[in-house]
N, C-alpha and C positions, 0 to 999 in steps of 0.2 A: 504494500500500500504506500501510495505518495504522496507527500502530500501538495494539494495545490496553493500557488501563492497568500500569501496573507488579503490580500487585496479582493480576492475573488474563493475566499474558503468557504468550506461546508457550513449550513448551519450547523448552531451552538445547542444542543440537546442538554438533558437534566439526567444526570446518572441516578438509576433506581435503583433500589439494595437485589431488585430479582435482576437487572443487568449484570451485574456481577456477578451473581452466583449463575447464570445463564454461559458467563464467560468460562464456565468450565468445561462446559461441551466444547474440545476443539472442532469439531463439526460444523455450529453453528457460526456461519460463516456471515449471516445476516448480524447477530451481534455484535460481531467481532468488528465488524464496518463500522456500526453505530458508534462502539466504546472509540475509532480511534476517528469517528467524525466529532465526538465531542472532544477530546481532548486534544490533537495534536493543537492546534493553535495555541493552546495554556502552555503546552511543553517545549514547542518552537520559539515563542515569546520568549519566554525566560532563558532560554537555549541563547539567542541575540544578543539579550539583554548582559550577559554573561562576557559576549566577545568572542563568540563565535559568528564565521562566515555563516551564509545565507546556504551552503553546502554540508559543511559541519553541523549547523543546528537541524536540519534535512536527518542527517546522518543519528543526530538523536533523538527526533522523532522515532525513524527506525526504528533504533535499537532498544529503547523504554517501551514499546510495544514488544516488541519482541520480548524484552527480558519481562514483562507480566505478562505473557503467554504461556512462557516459558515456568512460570511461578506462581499463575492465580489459584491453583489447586491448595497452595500452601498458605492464601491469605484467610485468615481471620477476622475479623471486622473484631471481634472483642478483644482481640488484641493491639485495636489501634486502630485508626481512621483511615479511609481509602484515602484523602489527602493525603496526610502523611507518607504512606506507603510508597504513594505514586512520585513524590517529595524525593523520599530516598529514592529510586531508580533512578527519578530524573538526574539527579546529584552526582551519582558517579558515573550517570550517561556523558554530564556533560566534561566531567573529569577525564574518563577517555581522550574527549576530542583533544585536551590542551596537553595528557599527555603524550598521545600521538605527535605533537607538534615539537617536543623535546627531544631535543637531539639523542642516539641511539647511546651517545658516548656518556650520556649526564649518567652522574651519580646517583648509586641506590642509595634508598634510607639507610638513616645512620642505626646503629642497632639497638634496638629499644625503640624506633619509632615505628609506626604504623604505616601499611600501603597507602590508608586511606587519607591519614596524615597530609602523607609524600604527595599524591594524586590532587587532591584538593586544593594545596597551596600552589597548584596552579592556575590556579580560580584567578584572574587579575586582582591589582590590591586595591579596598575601598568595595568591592563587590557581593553587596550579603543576599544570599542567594536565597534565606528565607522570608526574609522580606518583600524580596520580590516577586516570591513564589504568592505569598498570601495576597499582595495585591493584583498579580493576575490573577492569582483566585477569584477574588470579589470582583471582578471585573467579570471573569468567567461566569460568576453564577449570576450576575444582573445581566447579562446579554441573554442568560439561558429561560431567566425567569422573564424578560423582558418580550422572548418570542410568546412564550406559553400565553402571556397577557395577549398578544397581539393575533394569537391565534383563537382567541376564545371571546372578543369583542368584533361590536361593528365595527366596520372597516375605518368611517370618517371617525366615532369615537375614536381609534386609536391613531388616525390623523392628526386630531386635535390632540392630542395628549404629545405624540411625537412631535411637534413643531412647539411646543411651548415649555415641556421637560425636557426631554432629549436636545433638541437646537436649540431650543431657550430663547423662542421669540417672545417678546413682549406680548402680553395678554393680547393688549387693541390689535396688535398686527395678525396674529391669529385669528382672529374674528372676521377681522376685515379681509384677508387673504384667503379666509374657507368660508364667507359667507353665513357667520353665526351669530348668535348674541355675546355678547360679552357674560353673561352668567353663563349661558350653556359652556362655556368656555372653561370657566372655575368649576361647575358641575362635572364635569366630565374632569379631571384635571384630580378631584376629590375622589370620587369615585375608583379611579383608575389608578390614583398613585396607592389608595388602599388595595387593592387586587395586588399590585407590584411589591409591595412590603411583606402580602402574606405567603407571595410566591416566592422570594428570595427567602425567607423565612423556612420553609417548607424545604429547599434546594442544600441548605443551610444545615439542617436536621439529619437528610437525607447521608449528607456527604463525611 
């Protein structure tokens, strides 16, 4: 699986607790689509973000699918949150790329130190990678709660919601630009931003 540019990627999907335990069938081939339409872009991102080429971060895409292909038999949810989980693969996915980039002749770990140690402090310096991971997360899961809203409202409701939260047009401009009232305009704006809180809520839980 490839993934397609950031510009033009797949919808953003809601990871359900039965998706994951679904991901144990290597069979299920339709799942397995699902799991990496929702997440490669969370994993790509941070992959960038990191300093990684636009080939390398590609590259760990891959391989974090791969290695929880390779390993979703062994995950537990009670033993810790898909987050997390997918956290650490991502982690030493992105570790590969930077150690592949050091020369063949560098020095192993000193003795007492750890691979992981050794592997990670090639992370560029100033770059916390869990940080950055949890605000592509919330990012991730308001895009994902933000379809579900969009999928389950009238089309101009979610119009009007998108052009004054999302783009953050001025109330009047919205009105006057989709032909409404200015209350229909905070009605809908009410309404919807409550739908959006319960669904990120819910996404939130889930994860």
């Amino acid at each position: 699986m490839k993934a397609s540019t950031p510009a033009t990627g797949p919808r953003l999907l809601a990871t359900r607790r039965s998706l994951v335990e679904r991901l144990k069938n290597w069979e299920d081939q339709q799942h397995w689509q699902e799991f990496f339409e929702t997440y490669w872009r969370l994993i790509y991102g941070v992959a960038r973000q990191s300093g990684l080429t636009d080939a390398e971060a590609q590259d760990v895409v891959q391989e974090t699918v791969i290695t929880v292909a390779k390993n979703i038999t062994k995950y537990e949810r009670d033993a810790g949150s898909f987050k997390g989980w997918l956290l650490h693969i991502t982690r030493w996915r992105i570790a590969d790329q930077f150690r592949k980039r050091a020369p063949a002749t560098a020095q192993s770990p000193t003795r007492g130190g750890s691979r992981e140690t050794a592997t990670i402090e090639r992370v560029p310096d100033g770059f916390d990678l869990r940080t950055t991971w949890d605000a592509e997360w919330h990012q991730h899961v308001f895009q994902a709660a933000l379809l579900r809203v969009k999928r389950r409202v009238d089309a101009k409701h979610y119009q009007i919601f998108d052009c004054l939260v999302v783009k953050q047009w001025p109330a009047a401009r919205v009105a006057d630009s989709l032909s409404v009232s200015l209350a229909q305009v905070y009605i809908v704006k009410h309404r919807l931003s409550a739908q959006l809180k319960k669904e990120v809520a819910i996404l939130e839980k889930q994860h």
